[in-house]
C-alpha positions as CSV (number, residue, x, y, z in Angstrom):
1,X,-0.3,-14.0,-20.1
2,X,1.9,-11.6,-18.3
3,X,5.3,-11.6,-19.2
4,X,7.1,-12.6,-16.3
5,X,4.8,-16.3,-16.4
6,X,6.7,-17.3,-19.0
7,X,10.6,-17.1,-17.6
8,X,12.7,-20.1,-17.6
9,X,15.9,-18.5,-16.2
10,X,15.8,-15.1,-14.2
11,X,17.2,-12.9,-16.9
12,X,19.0,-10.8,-13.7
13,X,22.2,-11.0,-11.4
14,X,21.1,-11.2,-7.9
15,X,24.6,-10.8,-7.3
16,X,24.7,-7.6,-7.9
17,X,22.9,-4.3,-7.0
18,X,21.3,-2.7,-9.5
19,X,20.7,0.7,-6.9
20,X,23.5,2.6,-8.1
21,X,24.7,5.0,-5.0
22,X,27.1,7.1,-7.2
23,X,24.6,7.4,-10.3
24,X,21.6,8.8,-7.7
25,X,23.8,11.4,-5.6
26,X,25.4,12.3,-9.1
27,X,21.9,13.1,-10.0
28,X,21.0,15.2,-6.8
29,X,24.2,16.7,-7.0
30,X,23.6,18.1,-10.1
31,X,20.2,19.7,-9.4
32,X,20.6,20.9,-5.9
33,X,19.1,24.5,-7.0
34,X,16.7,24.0,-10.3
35,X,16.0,27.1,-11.9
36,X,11.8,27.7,-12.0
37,X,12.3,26.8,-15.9
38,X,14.1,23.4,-14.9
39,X,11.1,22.8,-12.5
40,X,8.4,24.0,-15.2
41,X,9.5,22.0,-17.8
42,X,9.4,19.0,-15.5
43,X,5.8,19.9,-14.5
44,X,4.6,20.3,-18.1
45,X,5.8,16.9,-18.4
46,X,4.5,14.9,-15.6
47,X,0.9,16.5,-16.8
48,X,1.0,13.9,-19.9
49,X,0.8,11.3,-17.3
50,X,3.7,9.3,-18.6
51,X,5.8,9.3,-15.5
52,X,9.5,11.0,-14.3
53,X,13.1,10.2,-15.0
54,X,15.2,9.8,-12.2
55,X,16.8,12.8,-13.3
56,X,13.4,14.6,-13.0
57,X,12.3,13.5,-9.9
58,X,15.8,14.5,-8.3
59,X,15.0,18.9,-9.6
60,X,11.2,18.0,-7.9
61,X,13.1,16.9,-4.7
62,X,15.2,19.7,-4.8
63,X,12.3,22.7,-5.8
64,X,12.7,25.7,-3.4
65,X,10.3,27.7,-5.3
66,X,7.0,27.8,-3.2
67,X,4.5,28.5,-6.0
68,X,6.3,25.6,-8.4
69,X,5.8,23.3,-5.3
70,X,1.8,24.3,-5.4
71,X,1.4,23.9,-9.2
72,X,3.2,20.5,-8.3
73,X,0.5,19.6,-5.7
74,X,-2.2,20.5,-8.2
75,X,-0.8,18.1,-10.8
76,X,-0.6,15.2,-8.6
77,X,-4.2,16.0,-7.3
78,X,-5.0,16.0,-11.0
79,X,-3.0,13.1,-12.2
80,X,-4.7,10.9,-9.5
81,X,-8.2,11.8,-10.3
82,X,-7.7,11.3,-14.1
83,X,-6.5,7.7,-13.3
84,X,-7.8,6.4,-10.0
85,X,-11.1,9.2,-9.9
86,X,-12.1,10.2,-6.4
87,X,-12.1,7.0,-5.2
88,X,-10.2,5.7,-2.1
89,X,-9.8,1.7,-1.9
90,X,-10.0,0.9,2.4
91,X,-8.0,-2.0,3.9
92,X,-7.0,-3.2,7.3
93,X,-4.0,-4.9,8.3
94,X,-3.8,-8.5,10.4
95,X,-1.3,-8.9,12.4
96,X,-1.2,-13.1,12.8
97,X,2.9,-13.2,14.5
98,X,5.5,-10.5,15.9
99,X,7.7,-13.8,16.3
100,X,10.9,-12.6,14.7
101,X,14.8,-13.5,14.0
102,X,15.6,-10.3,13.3
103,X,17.4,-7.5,14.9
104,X,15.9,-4.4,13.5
105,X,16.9,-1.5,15.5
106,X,13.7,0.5,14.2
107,X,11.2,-2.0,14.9
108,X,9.5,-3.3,17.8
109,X,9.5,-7.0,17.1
110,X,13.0,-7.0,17.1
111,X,14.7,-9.9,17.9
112,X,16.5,-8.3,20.9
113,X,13.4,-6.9,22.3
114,X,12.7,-8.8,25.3
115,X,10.7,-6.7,26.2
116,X,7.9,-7.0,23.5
117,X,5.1,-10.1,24.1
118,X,5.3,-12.6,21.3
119,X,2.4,-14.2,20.1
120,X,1.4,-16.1,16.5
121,X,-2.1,-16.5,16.5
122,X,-3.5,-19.6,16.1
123,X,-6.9,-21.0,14.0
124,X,-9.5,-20.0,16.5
125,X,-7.6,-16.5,17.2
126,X,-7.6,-16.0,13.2
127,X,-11.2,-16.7,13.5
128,X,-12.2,-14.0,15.9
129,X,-9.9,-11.2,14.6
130,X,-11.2,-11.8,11.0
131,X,-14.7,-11.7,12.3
132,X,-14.1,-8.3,13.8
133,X,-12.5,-6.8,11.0
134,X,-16.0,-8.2,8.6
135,X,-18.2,-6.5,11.4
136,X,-16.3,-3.3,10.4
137,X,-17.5,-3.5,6.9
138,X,-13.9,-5.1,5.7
139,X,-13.5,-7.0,2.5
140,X,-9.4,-6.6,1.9
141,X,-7.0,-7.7,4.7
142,X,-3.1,-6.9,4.9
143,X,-1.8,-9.9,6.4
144,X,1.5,-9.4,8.2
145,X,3.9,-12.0,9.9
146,X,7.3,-11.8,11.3
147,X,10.5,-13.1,10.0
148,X,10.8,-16.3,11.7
149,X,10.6,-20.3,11.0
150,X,7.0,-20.6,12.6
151,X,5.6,-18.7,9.9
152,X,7.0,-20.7,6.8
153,X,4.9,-20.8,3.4
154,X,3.3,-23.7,4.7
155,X,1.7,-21.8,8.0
156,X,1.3,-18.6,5.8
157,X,-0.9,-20.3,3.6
158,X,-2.8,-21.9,6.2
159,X,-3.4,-19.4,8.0
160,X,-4.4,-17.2,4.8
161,X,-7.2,-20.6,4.2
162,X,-8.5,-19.7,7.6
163,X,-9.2,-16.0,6.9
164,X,-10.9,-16.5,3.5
165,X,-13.2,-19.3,5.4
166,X,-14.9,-16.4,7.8
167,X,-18.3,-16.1,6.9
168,X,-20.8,-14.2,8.5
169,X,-24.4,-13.9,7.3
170,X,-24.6,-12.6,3.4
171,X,-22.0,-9.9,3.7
172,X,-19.3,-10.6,5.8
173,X,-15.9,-12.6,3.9
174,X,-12.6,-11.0,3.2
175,X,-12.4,-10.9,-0.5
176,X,-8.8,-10.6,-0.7
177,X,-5.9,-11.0,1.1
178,X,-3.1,-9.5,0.5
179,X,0.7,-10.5,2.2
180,X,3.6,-8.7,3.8
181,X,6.1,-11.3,5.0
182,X,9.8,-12.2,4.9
183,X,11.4,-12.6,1.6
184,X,11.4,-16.5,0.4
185,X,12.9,-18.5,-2.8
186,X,10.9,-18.7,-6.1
187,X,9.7,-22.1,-5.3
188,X,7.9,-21.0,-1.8
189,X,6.8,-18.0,-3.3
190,X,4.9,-20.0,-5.8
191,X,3.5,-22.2,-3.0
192,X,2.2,-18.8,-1.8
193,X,0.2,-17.9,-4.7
194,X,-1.7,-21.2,-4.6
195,X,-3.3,-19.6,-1.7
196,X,-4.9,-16.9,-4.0
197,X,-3.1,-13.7,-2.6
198,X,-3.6,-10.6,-4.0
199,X,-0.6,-8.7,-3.2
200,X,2.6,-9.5,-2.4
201,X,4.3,-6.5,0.1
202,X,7.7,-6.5,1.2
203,X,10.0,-3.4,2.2
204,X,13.5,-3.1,1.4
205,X,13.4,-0.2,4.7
206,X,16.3,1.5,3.2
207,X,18.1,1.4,-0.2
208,X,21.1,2.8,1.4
209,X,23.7,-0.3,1.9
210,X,25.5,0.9,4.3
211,X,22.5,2.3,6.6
212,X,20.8,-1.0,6.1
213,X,23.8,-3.0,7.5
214,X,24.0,-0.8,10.1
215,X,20.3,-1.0,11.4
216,X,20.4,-4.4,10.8
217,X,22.4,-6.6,13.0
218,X,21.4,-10.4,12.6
219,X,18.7,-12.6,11.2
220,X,18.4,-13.3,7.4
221,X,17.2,-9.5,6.3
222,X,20.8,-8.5,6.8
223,X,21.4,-9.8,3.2
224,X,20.4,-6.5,1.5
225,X,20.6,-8.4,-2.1
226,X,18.2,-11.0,-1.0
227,X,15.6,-8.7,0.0
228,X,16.5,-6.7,-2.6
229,X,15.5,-9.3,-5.4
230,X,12.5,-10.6,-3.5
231,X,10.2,-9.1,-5.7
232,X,11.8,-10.5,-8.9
233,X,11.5,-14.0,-7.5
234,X,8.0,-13.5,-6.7
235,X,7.0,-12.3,-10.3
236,X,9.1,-15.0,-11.3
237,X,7.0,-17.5,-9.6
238,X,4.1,-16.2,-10.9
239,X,2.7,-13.4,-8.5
240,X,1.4,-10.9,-10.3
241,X,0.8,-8.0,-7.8
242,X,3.9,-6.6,-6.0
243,X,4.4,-3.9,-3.6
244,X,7.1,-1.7,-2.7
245,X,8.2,1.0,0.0
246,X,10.5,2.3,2.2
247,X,11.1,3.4,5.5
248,X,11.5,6.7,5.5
249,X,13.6,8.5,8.6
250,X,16.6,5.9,8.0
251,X,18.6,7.7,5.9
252,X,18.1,11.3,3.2
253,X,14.6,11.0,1.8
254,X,16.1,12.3,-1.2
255,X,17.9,9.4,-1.7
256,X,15.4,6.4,-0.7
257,X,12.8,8.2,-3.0
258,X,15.1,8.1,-6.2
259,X,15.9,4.4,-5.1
260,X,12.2,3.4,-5.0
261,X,11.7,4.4,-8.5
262,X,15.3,2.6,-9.2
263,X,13.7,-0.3,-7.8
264,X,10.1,0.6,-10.0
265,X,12.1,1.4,-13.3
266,X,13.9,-1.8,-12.9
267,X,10.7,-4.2,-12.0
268,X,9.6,-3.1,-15.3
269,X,12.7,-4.0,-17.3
270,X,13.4,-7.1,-15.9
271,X,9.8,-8.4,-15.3
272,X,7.6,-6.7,-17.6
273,X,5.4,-5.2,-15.2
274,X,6.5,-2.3,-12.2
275,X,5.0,-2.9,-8.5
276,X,1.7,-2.7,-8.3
277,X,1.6,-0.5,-5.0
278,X,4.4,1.6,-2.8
279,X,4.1,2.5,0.2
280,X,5.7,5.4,2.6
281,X,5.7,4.1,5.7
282,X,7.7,6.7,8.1
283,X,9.3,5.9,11.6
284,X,7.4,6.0,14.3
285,X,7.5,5.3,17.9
286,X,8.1,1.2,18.6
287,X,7.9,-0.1,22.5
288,X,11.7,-1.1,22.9
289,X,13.7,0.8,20.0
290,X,15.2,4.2,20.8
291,X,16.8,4.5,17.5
292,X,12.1,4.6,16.7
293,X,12.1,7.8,19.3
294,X,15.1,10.4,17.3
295,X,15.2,8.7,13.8
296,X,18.6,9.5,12.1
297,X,17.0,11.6,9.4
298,X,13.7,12.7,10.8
299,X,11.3,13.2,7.7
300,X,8.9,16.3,8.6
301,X,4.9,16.8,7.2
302,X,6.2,18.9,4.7
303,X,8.8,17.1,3.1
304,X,6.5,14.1,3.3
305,X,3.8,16.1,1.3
306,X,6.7,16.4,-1.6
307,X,7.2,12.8,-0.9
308,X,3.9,11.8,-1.8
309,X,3.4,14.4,-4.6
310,X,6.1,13.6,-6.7
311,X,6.0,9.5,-6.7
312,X,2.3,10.5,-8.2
313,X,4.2,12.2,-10.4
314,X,6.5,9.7,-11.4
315,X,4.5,7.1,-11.5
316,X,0.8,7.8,-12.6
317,X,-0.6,4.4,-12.7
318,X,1.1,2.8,-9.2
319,X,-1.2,2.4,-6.4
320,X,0.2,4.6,-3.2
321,X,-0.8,3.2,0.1
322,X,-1.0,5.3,3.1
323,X,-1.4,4.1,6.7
324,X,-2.4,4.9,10.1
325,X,0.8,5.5,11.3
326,X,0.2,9.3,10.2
327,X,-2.4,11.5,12.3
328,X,-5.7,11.8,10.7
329,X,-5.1,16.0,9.8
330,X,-2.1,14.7,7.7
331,X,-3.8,11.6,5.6
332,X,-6.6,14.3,4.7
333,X,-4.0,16.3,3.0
334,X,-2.2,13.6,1.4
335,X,-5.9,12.1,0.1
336,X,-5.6,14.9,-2.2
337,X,-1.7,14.7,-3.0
338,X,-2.0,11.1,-4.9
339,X,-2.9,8.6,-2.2
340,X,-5.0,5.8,-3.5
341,X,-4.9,3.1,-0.7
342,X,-5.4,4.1,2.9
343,X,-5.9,1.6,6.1
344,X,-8.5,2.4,8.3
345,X,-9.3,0.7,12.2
346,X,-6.3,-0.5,12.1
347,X,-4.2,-2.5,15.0
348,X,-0.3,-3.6,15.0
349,X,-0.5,-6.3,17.3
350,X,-1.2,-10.0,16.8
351,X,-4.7,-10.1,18.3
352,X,-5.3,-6.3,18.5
353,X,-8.3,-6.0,17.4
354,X,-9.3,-8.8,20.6
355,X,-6.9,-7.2,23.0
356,X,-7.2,-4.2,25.3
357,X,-5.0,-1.1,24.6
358,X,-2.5,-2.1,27.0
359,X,-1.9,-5.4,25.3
360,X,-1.8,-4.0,22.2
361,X,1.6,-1.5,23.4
362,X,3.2,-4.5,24.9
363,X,2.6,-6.1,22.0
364,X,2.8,-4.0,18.4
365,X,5.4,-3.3,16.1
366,X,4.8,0.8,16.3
367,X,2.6,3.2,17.2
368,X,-0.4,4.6,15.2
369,X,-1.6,8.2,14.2
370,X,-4.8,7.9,13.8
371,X,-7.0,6.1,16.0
372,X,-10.4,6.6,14.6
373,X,-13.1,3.8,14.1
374,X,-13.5,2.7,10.7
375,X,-17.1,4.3,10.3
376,X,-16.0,7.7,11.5
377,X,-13.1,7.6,8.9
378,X,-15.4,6.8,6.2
379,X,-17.7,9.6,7.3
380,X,-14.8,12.1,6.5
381,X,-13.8,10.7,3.4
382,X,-17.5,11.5,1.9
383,X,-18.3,14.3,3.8
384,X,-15.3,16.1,3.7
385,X,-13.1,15.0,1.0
386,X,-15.9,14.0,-1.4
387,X,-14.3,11.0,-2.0
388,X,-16.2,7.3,-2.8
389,X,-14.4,4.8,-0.3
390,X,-14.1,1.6,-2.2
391,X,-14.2,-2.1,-1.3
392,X,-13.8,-3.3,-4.5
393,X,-12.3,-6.7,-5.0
394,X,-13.0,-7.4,-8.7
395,X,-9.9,-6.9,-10.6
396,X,-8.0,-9.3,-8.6
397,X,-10.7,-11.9,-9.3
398,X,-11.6,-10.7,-12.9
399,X,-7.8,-11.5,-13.9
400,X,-6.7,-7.5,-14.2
401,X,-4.1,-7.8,-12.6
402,X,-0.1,-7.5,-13.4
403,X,0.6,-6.1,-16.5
404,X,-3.1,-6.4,-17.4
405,X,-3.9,-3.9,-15.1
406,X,-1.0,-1.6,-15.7
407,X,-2.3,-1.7,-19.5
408,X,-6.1,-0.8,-18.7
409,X,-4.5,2.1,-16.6
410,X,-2.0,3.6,-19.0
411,X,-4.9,3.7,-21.8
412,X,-7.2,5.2,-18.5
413,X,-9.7,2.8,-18.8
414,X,-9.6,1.3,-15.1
415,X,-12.0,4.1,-13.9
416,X,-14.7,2.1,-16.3
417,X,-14.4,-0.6,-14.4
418,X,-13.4,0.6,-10.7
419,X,-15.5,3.8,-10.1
420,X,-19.1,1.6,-11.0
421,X,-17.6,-1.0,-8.6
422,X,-16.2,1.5,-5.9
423,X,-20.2,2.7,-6.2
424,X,-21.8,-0.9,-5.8
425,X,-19.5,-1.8,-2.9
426,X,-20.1,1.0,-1.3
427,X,-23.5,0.7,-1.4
428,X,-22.7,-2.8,0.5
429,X,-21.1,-1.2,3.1
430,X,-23.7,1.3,3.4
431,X,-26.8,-1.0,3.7
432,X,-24.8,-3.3,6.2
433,X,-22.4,-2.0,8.3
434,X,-22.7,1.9,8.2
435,X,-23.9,4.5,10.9
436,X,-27.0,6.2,10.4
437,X,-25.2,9.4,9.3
438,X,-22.6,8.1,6.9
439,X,-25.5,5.8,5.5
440,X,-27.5,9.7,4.6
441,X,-24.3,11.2,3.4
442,X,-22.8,8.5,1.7
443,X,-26.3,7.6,-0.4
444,X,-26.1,11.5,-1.2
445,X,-22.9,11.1,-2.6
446,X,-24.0,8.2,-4.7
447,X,-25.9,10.1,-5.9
448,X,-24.2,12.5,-7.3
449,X,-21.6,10.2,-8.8
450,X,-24.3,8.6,-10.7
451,X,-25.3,11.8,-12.5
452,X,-21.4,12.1,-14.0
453,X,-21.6,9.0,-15.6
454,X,-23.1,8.6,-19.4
455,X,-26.6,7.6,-20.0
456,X,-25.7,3.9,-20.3
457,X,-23.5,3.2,-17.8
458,X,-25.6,4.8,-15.0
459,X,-28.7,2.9,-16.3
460,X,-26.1,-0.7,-15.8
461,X,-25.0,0.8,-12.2
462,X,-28.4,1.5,-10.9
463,X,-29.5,-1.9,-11.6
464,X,-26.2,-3.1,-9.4
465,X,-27.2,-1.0,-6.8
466,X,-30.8,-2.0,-6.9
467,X,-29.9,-5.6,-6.9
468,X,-27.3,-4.7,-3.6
469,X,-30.2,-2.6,-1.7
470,X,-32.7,-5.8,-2.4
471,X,-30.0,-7.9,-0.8
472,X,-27.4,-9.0,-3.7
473,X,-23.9,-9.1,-2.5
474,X,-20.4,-8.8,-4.1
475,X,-21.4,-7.7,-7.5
476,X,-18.6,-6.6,-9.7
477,X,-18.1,-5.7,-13.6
């Protein structure tokens, strides 16, 4: 049992922030110009896959030596094959409400924004815009809602019992769910796990205090602590699975990237287990928020790069989720930089994936990079990054999760269990739901992931695969 299940008493002051401002620009102060020794030793470090320091991560961030930065790319690349293999798990986000309390002056559902049509889909809506996303090949959903009384725990988890219902044929159900919704108490966050969510995802947007009372203006996510502890409450209610990010353009990247791993480091002292996933969302354009078209502290595709690159780094066995908010050029290069989790087909509206393009802008909460369908992405993750795209759902269901799964990955044993089911699920989507072309090149590339594996195990996957191709669905070790 994971250690947070059995806390009777948080064993934490929600009172008080434990992101300490002085202590993190003390750090960056200190290693504004790392010598290439400071930077190599740091290097030869991270390559034991054991993760950074603060201290550590703050002479990466600071690295001004061009070849250091390229050896630093290469580790990352390395460090993510050695844990997570070439594999690349595909998701899709639901919007279900852009109702919101809120004033967010980054974010299209703002409160304020009168501008913006509101809309919380109801059953039969749910119905059709889980049906597309199956049609697509889908199996994980990213449900979203907006902070606002319609969408208490009660109607999350209703509407989270209407998505897992979708059936279509033998292949098409959503096989997990995970959620990204407003903060709650421990005892609504443990009526949210009796709806069997995977993940729960909440942002803290910036770790900054000040910044985050400034872009923040009214509704409940102006208390910084609350949101702040949200993911202690959820562990302490039971959820296993958390996830993490910030937003980056509100304030020094520098700093919300040392904060992150703050928030990681003290996940795992407090709970027994760090999140489970962080993400990097950055600022992009939102229908009614100017502050969305100049962010304050703009974060360019080479500082993002380093972005990505060192939280591989610094913490080898987290899941790092990339989405469609970034053009597809730029998710190819971070593919190789440590990104494990990438969206694909993806809409920002609550019926997008219904709606016409038009209804989408008047209705989403920002705009997307990359805008390609969901086959076509696929195609260029086999063809062109040689990478397996995975629809695996089995740990969740299996029980590795929480510190479970942080235990299989530390000892580098997940890739037993994931890269024979990333194979089998793809096959799945293959036989069902893929083009003509990605079916050729993604059977090729089965293929040749079948000859790396020992004598054994390849024997055990071919049977899985010949049991998918004769019509056996969502088989998992």
């Amino acid at each position: 049992m994971s250690a947070h299940h059995d806390l009777k008493q948080p064993i934490y002051d929600p009172s008080v922030s434990f992101i300490n401002e002085d202590k993190i620009w003390d750090m960056l102060n200190a290693n504004v110009t790392p010598t290439a020794e400071q930077v190599q030793a740091v290097l030869t470090k991270a390559r034991q896959c054991e993760g950074l320091t603060m201290e550590d991560t703050a002479v990466l961030l600071q690295n001004q030596d061009s070849e250091l930065e390229r050896q630093m790319f290469a580790i990352a690349r390395d460090i993510k094959d050695t844990i997570y293999g070439n594999r690349i798990v595909l998701f899709a986000p639901l919007y279900v409400s852009n109702h919101c309390a809120n004033a967010c002056s980054y974010c299209g559902f703002n409160a304020d924004n009168h501008e913006l049509k509101r809309k919380t889909l109801k059953h039969d809506d749910i119905v059709k815009e889980v049906e597309i996303l199956e049609d697509m090949g889908h199996k994980r959903i990213l449900a979203v809602y907006g902070e606002h009384p319609r969408n208490n725990v009660t109607a999350i988890v209703d509407s989270i019992a209407t998505m897992y219902s979708v059936k279509q044929g033998d292949s098409g159900e959503i096989r997990r769910i995970n959620v990204n919704c407003a903060p709650m108490d421990t005892q609504d966050f443990a009526v949210l796990k009796t709806a069997a969510i995977g993940t729960y995802q909440c942002f803290q947007e910036t770790y900054h205090r000040s910044t985050y009372e400034q872009v923040h203006t009214k509704g409940k996510k102006k208390d910084y602590l609350y949101r702040l502890y949200a993911m202690h409450r959820a562990m302490e209610a039971g959820i296993d699975d958390v996830g993490i990010g910030a937003l980056f353009g509100l304030y020094d990247y520098r700093f919300e990237l040392m904060a992150l791993l703050a928030h990681a480091q003290q996940l795992e002292q407090d709970c027994g287990v760090g999140p489970h996933t962080i993400s990097f969302p950055r600022i992009e354009p939102a229908h009614g928020s100017s502050l969305s078209e100049k962010p304050p502290f703009a974060v360019d595709d080479e500082c993002f790069k380093r972005i990505v690159a060192i939280t591989r780094l610094a913490v080898p066995y987290t899941g790092l989720i990339l989405s469609t908010r970034e053009s597809a050029e730029l998710r190819k290069e971070l593919l190789s930089l440590g990104v494990s989790q990438i969206s694909a087909g993806s809409k920002t509206a609550p019926g997008g994936y219904q709606a016409s393009q038009q209804d989408q802008h008047d209705a989403e909460q920002f705009s997307l990079g990359d805008h390609r369908a969901m086959d076509d992405i696929i195609y260029e993750l086999v063809t062109e990054s040689d990478a397996i795209p995975s629809f695996c759902t089995g740990c969740y269901r299996k029980g590795r999760t929480g510190d479970h799964f942080m235990g299989l990955a530390k000892q580098q044993f997940i890739g037993k269990f994931c890269q024979p089911n990333a194979l089998i699920t793809f096959r799945e989507y293959l036989n069902d739901y893929a083009s003509e072309r990605t079916r050729t090149a993604g059977n090729l590339l089965i293929e040749r992931e079948l000859d790396k594996l020992s004598p054994s195990r390849r024997r055990n996957v071919s049977q899985c695969l010949t049991m998918t191709d004769e019509g056996k669905r969502d088989i998992y070790l």
